[in-house]
C-alpha positions as CSV (number, residue, x, y, z in Angstrom):
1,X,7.2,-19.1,1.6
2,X,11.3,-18.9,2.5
3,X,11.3,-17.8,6.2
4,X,12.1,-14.5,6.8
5,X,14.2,-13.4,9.9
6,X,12.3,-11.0,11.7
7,X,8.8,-11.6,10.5
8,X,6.8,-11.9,13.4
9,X,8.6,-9.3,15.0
10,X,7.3,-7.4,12.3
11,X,3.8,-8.3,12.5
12,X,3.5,-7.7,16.1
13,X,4.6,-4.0,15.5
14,X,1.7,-3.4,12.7
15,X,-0.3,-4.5,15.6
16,X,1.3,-2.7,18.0
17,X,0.1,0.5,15.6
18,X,-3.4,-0.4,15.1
19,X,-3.2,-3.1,12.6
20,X,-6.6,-5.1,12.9
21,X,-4.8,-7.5,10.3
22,X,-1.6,-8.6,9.1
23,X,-0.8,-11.0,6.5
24,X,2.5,-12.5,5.3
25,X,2.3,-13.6,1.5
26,X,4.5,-14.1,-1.2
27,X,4.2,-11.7,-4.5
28,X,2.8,-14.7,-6.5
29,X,0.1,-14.7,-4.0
30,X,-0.8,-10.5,-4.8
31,X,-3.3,-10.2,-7.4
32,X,-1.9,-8.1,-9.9
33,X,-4.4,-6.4,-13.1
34,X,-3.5,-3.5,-14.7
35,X,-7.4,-2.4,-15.3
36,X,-7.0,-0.9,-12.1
37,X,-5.5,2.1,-13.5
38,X,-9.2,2.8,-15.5
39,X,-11.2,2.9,-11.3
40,X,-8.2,5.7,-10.8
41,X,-9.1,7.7,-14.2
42,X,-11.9,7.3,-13.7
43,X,-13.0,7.3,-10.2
44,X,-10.5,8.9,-8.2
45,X,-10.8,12.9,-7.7
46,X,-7.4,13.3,-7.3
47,X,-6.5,12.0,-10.8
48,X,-3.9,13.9,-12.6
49,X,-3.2,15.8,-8.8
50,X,-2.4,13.6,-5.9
51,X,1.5,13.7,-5.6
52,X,1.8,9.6,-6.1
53,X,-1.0,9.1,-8.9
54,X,-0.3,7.6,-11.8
55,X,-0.8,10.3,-13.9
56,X,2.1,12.2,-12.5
57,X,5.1,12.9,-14.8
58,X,8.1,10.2,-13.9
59,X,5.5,7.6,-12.1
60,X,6.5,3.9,-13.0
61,X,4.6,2.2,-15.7
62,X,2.6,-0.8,-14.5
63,X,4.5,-3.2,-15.8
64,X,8.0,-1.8,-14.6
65,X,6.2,-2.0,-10.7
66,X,5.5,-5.3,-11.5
67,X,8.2,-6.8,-12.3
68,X,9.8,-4.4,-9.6
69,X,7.5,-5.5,-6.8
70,X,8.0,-9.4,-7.6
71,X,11.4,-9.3,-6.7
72,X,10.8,-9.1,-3.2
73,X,10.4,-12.3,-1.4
74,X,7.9,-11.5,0.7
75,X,4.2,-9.3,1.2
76,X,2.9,-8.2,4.5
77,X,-0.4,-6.7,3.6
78,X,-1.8,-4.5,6.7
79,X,-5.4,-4.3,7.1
80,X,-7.2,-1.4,9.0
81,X,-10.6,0.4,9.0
82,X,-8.7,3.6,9.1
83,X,-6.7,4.9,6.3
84,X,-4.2,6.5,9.0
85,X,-3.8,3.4,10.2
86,X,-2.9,1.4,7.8
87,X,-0.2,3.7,6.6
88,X,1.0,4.6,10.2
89,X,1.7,0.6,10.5
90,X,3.5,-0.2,7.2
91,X,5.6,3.1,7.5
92,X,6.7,1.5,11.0
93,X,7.7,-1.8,9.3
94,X,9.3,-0.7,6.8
95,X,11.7,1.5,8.7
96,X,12.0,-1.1,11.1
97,X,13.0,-3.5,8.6
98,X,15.3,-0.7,7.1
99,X,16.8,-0.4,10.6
100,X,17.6,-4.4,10.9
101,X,19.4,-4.3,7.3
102,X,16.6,-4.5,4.6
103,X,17.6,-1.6,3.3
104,X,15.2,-2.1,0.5
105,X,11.9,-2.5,2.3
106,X,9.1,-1.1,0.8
107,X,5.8,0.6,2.3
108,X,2.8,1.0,0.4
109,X,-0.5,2.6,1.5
110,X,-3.4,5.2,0.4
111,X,-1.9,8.2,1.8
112,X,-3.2,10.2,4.8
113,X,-0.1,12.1,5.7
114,X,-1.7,15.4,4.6
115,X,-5.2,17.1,5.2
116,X,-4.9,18.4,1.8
117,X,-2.5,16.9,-0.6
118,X,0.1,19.6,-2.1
119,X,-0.1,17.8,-5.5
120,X,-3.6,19.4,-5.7
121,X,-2.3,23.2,-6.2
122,X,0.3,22.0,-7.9
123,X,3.1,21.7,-5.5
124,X,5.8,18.7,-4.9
125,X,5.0,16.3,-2.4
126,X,5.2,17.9,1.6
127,X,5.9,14.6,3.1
128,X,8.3,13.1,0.4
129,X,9.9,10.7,2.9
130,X,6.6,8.8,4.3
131,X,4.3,9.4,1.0
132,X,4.1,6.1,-1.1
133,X,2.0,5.0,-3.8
134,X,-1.4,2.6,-3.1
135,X,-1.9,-0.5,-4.2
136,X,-3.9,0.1,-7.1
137,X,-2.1,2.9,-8.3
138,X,0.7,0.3,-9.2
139,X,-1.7,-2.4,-11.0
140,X,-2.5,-4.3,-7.9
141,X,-6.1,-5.4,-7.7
142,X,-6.7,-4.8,-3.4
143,X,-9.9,-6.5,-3.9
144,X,-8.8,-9.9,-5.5
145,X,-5.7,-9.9,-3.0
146,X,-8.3,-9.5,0.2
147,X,-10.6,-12.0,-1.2
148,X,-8.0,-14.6,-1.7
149,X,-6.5,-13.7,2.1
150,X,-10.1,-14.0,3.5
151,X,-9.7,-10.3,4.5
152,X,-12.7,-7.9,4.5
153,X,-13.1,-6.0,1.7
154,X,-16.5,-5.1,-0.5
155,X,-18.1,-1.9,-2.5
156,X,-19.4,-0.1,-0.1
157,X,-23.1,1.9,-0.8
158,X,-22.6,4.5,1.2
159,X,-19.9,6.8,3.1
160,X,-21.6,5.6,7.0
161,X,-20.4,1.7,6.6
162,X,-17.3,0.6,8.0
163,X,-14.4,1.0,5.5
164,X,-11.2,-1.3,5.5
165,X,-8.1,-0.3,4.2
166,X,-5.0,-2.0,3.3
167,X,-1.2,-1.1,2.8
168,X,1.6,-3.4,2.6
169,X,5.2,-3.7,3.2
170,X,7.5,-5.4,0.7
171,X,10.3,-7.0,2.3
172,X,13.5,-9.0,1.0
C-alpha cells in the first residue's frame, strides 16, 4: 500500500472517538458484491425510506460506486460495537483529512445521526452534511471485508449479543 501522509495520525483520532478497530487497506483489499443490494430489499425496513438507501431517486448505481470508490488509494475501515461510534469516528477523519488537503475524503457508515430518519415521512435528509451511505448500500460485502481483516463480524441470533459495526473513510 503507497504510504499515505497522515495515516496514523488518522487512526489514532478514530481511536481517540471510540474506535475499538482501525484498519488501513487498499480498495483491492474491500470485498465488493453487488447481491448485497437483495439483504437491503429484502431485509432492511427502511427500504424505499431511509434518506441514503438505494432505492432513493438519484442514488448511484452499484457499479458507478465501484468504480468510484476504487479510485481512492486507500480504505480505513472503523470498527465499533456501537453504530454511533462508528460514524462519529469516520465523520472525524474524514473532515480531518478534508482539513489537511484531501479534499476528497470520503466517510461511510450506517447512519445514527437521527432518532428517526426524515426520509421515513417523506422528507429530505436533516443532517445532509454528516449523512452518508453504508457499506452495503453501495455493493460492498462488510462481512467478506471483516473476515478477510480478521475483524469480528457474524449473524447474529438475537437482538441481546454484542453487535459490531463498521464504517470507513476513503482517502486519496
Amino acid at each position: 500500500m503507497e504510504k499515505y501522509e497522515n495515516l496514523e495520525k488518522y487512526i489514532e483520532l478514530a481511536y481517540t472517538h471510540g474506535a475499538d478497530n482501525v484498519v488501513a487497506l487498499t480498495p483491492e483489499d474491500v470485498v465488493f458484491d453487488e447481491r448485497t443490494i437483495i439483504k437491503c430489499m429484502f431485509g432492511c425496513k427502511d427500504w424505499g425510506k431511509g434518506c441514503n438507501c438505494p432505492s432513493r431517486p438519484g442514488f448511484l448505481s452499484l457499479k458507478k460506486w465501484r468504480k468510484l470508490l476504487k479510485k481512492y488509494k486507500t480504505v480505513l475501515v472503523v470498527h465499533s460495537n456501537d453504530k454511533k461510534t462508528a460514524q462519529n469516528a469516520s465523520f472525524a477523519v474524514e473532515t480531518e483529512a478534508y482539513l489537511d488537503g484531501d479534499v476528497l475524503a470520503f466517510s461511510m457508515s450506517d447512519c445514527a445521526i437521527c432518532n428517526d430518519c426524515a426520509g421515513r415521512d417523506d422528507l429530505p435528509c436533516r443532517s445532509i452534511m454528516k449523512s452518508r451511505p453504508s457499506f452495503h448500500s453501495v455493493g460492498i460485502n462488510v462481512f467478506s471485508t471483516a473476515q478477510k481483516l480478521e475483524l469480528p463480524l457474524k449473524p447474529l441470533r438475537s437482538e441481546d449479543e454484542e453487535q459490531n459495526w463498521y464504517a470507513a473513510v476513503w482517502l486519496n
